[in-house]
C-alpha positions in Angstrom: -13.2 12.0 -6.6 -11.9 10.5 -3.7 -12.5 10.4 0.0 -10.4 9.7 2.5 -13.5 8.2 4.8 -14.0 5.4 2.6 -13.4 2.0 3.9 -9.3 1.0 4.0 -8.2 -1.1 0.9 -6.2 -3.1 0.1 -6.6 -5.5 2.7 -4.1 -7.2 4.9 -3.0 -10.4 3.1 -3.9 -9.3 -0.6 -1.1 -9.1 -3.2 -0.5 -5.5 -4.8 0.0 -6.2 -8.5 3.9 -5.0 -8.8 3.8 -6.2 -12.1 2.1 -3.3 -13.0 5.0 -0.9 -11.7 8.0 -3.5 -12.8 9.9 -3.0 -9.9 11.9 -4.9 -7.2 10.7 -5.1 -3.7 12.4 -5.4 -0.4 11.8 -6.7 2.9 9.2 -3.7 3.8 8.0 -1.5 0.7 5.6 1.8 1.5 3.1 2.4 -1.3 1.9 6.3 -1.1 -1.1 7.3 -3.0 -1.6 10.3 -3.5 -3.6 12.6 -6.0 -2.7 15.8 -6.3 -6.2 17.9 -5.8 -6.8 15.8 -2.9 -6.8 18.1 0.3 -5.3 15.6 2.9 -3.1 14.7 0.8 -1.6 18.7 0.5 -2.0 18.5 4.3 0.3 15.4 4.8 3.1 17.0 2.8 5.2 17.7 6.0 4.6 14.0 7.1 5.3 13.2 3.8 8.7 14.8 3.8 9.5 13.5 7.6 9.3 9.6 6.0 11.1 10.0 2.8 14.0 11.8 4.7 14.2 9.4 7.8 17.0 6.9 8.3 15.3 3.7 8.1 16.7 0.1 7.3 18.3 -0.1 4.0 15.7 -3.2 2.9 13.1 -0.7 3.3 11.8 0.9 -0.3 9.5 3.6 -1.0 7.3 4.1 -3.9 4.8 7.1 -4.9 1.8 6.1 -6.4 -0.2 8.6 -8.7 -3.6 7.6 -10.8 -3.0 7.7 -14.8 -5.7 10.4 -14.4 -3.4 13.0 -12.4 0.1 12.0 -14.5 0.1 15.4 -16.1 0.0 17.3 -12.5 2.2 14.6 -10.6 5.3 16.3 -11.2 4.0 19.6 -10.3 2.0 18.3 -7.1 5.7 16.8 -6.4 7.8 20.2 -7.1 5.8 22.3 -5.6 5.3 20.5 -2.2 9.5 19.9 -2.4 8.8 15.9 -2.2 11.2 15.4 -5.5 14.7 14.0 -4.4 14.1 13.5 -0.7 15.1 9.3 -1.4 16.9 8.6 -3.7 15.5 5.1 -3.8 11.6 6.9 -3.8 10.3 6.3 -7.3 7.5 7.7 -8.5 4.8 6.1 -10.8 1.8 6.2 -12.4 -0.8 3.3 -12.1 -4.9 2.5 -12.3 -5.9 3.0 -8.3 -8.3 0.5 -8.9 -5.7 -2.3 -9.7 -4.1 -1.4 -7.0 -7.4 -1.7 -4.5 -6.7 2.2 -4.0 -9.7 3.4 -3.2 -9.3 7.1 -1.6 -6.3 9.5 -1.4 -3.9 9.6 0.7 -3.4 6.0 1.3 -0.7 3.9 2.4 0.2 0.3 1.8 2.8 -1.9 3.4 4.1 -4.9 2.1 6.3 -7.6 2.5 9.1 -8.4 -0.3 6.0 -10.3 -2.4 3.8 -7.7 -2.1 1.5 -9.1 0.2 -0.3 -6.2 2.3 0.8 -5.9 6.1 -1.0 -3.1 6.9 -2.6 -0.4 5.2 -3.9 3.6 5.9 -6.4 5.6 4.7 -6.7 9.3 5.1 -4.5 11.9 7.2 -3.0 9.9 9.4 -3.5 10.8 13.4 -0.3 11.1 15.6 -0.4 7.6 16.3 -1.1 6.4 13.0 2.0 8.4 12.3 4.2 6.4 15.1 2.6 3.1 14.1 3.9 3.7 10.8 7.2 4.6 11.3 7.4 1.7 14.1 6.1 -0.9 11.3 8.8 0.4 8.8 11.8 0.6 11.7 11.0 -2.6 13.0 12.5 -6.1 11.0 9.5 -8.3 11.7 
């Protein structure tokens, strides 16, 4: 089980193992975990939405991350909430949380093209959370 007040991993400045999802990285890459019992994750399915179907930079990639534990409902959780399609360049995959320093759902990661961390969320985000986001991903630096 896991709860979104636990402490924020991964931190700033650690590397997410990509290896593990074999896939290439751009300038600014958002990480989405999600699990698809997870109650604030259901709730940040609008917000959800809102990113994967804003105009952002094109060196800007977006990947959603599910534990191996919820593979079998992934595709559901991501049907039924209508978050299937939105990107084309969204892919979806199935990893060990714990490799990836995950260690509640929702949570977002940012990283640079190396997979270094930049910044990372925990929880439903806040309004401002929300704008600091999107400002991070909009934003070349």
């Amino acid at each position: 089980l896991f709860l979104a007040s636990q402490r924020e991993f991964p931190l700033p400045g650690t590397q997410v193992p990509i290896s593990k999802i074999e896939a290439n990285l751009q300038n600014r890459n958002a990480f989405i975990a999600i699990s698809p019992d997870c109650s604030y994750c259901i709730q940040s399915t609008e917000f959800y939405k809102k990113l994967l179907s804003s105009d952002f930079p094109a060196d800007r990639k977006f990947f959603v991350l599910f534990d191996h534990s919820d593979l079998e409902k992934a595709n559901d959780f991501l049907n039924k909430y209508e978050l299937n399609g939105l990107r084309n360049e969204a892919q979806h995959f199935s990893v060990n949380f714990k490799e990836f320093g995950v260690t509640a759902t929702p949570t977002i990661i940012i990283t640079d093209q190396k997979g270094v961390v930049i910044r990372t969320w925990v929880g439903k985000l806040t309004g401002s959370q929300e704008v600091e986001l999107f400002s991070l991903l909009k934003n070349s630096t």
